[in-house]
C-alpha positions as CSV (number, residue, x, y, z in Angstrom):
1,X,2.8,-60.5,-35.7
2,X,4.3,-63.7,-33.3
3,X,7.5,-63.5,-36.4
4,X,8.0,-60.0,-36.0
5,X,8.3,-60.1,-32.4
6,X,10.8,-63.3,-32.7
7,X,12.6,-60.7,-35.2
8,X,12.8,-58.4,-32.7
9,X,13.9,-60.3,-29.7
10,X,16.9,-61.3,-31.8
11,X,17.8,-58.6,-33.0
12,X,18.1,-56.5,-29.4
13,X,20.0,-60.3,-28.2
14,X,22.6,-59.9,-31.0
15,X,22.9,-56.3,-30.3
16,X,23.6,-57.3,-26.8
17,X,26.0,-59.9,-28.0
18,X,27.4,-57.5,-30.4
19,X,27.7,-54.7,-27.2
20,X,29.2,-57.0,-25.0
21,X,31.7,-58.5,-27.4
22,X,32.6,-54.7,-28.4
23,X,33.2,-54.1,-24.4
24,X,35.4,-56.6,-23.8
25,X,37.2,-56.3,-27.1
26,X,38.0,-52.4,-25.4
27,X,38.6,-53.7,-22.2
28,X,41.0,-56.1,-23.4
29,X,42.6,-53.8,-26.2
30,X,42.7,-50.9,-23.2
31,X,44.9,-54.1,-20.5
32,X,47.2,-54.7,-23.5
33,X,47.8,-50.8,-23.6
34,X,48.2,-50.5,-20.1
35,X,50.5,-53.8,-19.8
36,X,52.4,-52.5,-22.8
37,X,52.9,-49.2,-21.0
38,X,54.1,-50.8,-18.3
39,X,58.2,-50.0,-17.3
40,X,60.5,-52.3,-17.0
41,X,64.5,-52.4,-16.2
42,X,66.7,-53.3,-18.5
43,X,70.4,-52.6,-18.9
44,X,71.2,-50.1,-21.1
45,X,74.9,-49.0,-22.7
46,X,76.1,-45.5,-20.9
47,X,78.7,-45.1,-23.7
48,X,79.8,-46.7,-27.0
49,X,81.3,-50.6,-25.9
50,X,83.8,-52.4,-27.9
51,X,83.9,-56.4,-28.0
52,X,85.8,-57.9,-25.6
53,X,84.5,-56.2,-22.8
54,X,84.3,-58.4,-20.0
55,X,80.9,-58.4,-17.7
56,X,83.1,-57.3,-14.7
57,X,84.9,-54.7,-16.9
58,X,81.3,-53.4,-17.5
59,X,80.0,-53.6,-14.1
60,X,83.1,-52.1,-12.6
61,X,83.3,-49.5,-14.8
62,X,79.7,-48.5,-14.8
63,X,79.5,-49.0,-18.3
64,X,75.7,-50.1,-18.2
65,X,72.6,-48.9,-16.3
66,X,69.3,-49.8,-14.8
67,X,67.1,-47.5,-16.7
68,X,63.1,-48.2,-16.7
69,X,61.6,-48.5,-20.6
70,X,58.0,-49.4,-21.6
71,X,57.4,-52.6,-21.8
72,X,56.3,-51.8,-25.8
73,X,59.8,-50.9,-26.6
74,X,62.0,-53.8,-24.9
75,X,64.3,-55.6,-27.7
76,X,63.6,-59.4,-27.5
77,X,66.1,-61.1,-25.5
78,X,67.0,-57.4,-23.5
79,X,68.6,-57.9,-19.9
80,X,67.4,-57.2,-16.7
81,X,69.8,-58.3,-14.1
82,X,73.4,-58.7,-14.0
83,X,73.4,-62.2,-13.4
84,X,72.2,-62.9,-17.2
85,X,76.1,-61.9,-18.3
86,X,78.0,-63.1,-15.7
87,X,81.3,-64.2,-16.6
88,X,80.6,-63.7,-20.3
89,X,82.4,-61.5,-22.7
90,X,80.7,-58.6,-25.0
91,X,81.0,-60.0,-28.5
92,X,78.9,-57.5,-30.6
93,X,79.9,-53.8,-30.0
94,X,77.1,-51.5,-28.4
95,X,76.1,-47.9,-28.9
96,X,75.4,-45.6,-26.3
97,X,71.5,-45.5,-25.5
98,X,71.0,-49.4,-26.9
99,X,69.7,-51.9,-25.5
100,X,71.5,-54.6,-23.6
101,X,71.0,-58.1,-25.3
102,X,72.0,-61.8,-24.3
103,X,72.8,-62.6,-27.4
104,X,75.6,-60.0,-27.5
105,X,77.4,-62.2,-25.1
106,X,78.9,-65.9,-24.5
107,X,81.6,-67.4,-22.5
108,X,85.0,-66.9,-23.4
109,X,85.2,-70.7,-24.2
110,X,82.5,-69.8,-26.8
111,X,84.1,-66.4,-27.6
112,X,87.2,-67.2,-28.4
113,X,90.6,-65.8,-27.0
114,X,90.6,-62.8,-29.7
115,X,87.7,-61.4,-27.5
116,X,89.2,-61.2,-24.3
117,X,92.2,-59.2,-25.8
118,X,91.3,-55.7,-24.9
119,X,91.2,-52.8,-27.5
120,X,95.0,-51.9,-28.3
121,X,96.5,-54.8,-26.7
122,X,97.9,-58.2,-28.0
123,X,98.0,-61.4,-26.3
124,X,101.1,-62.9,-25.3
125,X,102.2,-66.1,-24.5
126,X,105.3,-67.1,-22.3
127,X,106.3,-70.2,-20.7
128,X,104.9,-71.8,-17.3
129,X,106.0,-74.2,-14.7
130,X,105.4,-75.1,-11.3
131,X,108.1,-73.2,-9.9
132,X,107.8,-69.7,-11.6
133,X,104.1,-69.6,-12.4
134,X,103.1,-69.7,-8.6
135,X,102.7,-73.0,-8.3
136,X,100.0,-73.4,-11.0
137,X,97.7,-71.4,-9.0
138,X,97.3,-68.5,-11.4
139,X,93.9,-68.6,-13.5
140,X,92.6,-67.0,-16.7
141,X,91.0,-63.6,-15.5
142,X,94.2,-63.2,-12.4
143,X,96.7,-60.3,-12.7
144,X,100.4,-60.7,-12.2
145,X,103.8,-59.0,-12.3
146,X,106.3,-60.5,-13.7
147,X,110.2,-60.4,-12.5
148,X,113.0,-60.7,-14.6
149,X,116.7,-62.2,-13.9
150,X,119.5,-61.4,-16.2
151,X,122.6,-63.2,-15.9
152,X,125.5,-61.0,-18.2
153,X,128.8,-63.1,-19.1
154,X,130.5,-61.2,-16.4
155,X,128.8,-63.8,-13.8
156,X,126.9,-63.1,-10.4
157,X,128.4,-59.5,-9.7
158,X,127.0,-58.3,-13.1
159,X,123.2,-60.2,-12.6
160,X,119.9,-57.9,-11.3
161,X,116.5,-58.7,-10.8
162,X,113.8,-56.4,-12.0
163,X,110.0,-56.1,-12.0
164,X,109.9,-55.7,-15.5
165,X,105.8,-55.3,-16.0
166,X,103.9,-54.2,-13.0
167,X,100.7,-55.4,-13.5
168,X,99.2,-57.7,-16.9
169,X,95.8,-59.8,-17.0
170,X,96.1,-63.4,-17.5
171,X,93.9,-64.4,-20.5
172,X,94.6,-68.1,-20.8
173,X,96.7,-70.8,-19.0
174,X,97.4,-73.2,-21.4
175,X,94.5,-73.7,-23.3
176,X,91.9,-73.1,-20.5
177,X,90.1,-69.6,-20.5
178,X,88.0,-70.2,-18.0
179,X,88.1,-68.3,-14.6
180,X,88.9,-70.4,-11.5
181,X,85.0,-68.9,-10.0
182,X,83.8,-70.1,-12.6
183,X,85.4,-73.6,-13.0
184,X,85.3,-74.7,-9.8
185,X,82.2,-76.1,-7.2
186,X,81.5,-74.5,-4.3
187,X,79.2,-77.5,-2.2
188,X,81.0,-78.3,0.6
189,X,82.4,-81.8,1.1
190,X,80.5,-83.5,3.6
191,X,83.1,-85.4,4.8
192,X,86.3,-83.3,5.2
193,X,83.9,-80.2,5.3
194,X,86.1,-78.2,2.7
195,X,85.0,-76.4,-0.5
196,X,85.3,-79.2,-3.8
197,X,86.9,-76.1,-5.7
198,X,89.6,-76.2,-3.4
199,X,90.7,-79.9,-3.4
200,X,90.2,-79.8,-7.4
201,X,92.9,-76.5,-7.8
202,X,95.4,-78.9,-5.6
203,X,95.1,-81.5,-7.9
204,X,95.5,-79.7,-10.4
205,X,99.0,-78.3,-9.7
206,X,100.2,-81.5,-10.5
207,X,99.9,-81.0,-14.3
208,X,100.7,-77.1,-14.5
209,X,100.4,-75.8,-18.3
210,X,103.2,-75.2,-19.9
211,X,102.6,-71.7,-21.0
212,X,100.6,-68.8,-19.9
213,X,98.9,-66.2,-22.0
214,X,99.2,-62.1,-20.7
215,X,97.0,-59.2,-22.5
216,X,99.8,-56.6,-22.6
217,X,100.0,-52.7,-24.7
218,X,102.6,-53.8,-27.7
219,X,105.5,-52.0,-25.3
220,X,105.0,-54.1,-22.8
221,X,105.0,-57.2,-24.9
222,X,108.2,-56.4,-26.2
223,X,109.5,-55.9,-22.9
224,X,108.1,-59.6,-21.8
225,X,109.9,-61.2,-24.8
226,X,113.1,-59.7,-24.5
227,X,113.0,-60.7,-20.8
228,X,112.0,-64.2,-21.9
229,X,114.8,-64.5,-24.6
230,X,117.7,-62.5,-22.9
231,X,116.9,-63.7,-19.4
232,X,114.7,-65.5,-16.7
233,X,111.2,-64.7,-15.7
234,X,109.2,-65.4,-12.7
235,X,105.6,-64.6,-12.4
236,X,104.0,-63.3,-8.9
237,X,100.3,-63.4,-8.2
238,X,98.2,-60.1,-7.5
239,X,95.7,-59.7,-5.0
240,X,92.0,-58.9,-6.8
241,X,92.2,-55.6,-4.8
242,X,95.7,-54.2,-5.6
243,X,95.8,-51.3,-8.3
244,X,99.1,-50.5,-8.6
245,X,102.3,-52.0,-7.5
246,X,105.3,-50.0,-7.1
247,X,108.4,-49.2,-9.1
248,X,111.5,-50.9,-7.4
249,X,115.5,-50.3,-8.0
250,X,115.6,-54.2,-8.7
251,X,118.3,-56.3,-6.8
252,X,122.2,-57.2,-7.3
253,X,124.7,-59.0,-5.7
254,X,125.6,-58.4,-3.3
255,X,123.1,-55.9,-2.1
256,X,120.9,-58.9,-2.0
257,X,122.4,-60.2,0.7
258,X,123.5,-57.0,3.1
């Protein structure tokens, strides 16, 4: 009788076990679901992306999204803030609807040049100096226009000065890709209380590359060369707001002067 009442009191304390075990196993099992089925933003493509999209080119453009996904379906890796891509260039194409990934992206350093070439374009390069590359101020990711002198065997009377390409996006000075934001320090000297990044780009003038590298439409390339070969160039600085600059008759002598 004592045994069969031992059998018994085990029996109801491993069905306990057994109940409360089962419990939390649903308890846990229902968490999981709910955590799983939890949203969460991520940046998604708005339209089929090519490589060599640049992260500005994608925020600008409004080429990605916030857009809330459950948690269950996030790619490893997916993106969540902007910040993640910053100054990086799309080197795996996207689909519209897929998910935005880190490992799509790198630095152009990383990349390679051929990424930062847009779709259509080539990449061109020209020669710098001090003098007609604005001082060695222009960096990889600037926009310029370039100006064009030619000098005919008829002398001065015959010469003009044209804006020959309105607008073109550096890609590489020298052998650097890297933009000035992202090359240069922004803690404050405590002793001349300047930015670093500024007293490095001064210091730097002093050894100005000697060529700079433009992402132009094949017409506009061939333009650039011929002005390089036939004639003089000169390269003026854009300002990061300016969209278009003007068409202008150019300049002879001795209109120049009147």
């Amino acid at each position: 009788m004592r045994t069969k009442i031992l059998v018994l009191i085990v029996a109801v304390l491993l069905g306990l076990m057994a109940a409360f075990v089962a419990v939390r196993y649903i308890e846990d099992a229902r968490a999981t679901i709910e955590a799983e089925d939890q949203p969460v933003e991520i940046l998604v493509a708005q339209q089929d992306l090519p490589a060599g999209l640049s992260s500005e080119e994608l925020l600008d453009e409004e080429y990605l999204a916030l857009v809330e996904v459950p948690r269950r379906f996030v790619a490893d890796g997916a993106v969540s803030s902007l910040a993640v891509i910053e100054g990086k260039l799309l080197t795996v194409p996207l689909t519209k609807g897929e998910q935005v990934t880190a490992s799509r992206f790198s630095f152009p350093t990383e990349a390679g040049l051929s990424f930062a070439v847009p779709e259509d374009y080539v990449a061109v390069s020209v020669p710098n100096s001090a003098d007609r590359g604005v001082a060695g101020l222009v960096r990889p990711g600037d926009s310029v226009v370039v100006y064009a002198t030619f000098e005919p065997e008829g002398g001065l009377e015959e010469a003009v000065t044209r804006l020959v390409l309105r607008k073109a996006r550096v890609l590489a000075v020298g052998a650097d890709t890297t933009s000035f934001s992202s090359s240069t320090s922004e803690e404050e000297d405590s002793n001349t209380g300047t930015l670093a990044g500024a007293g490095s780009a001064a210091s730097a003038n002093s050894d100005v590359p000697s060529t700079m590298t433009l992402a132009l439409s094949p017409a506009d390339a061939e333009t650039l060369v011929f002005a390089q070969e036939e004639g003089t160039i000169w390269f003026a600085l854009l300002g990061p707001g300016t969209t278009e600059v003007p068409t202008t008759p150019g300049q002879q002598f001795p209109g120049v002067i009147e």
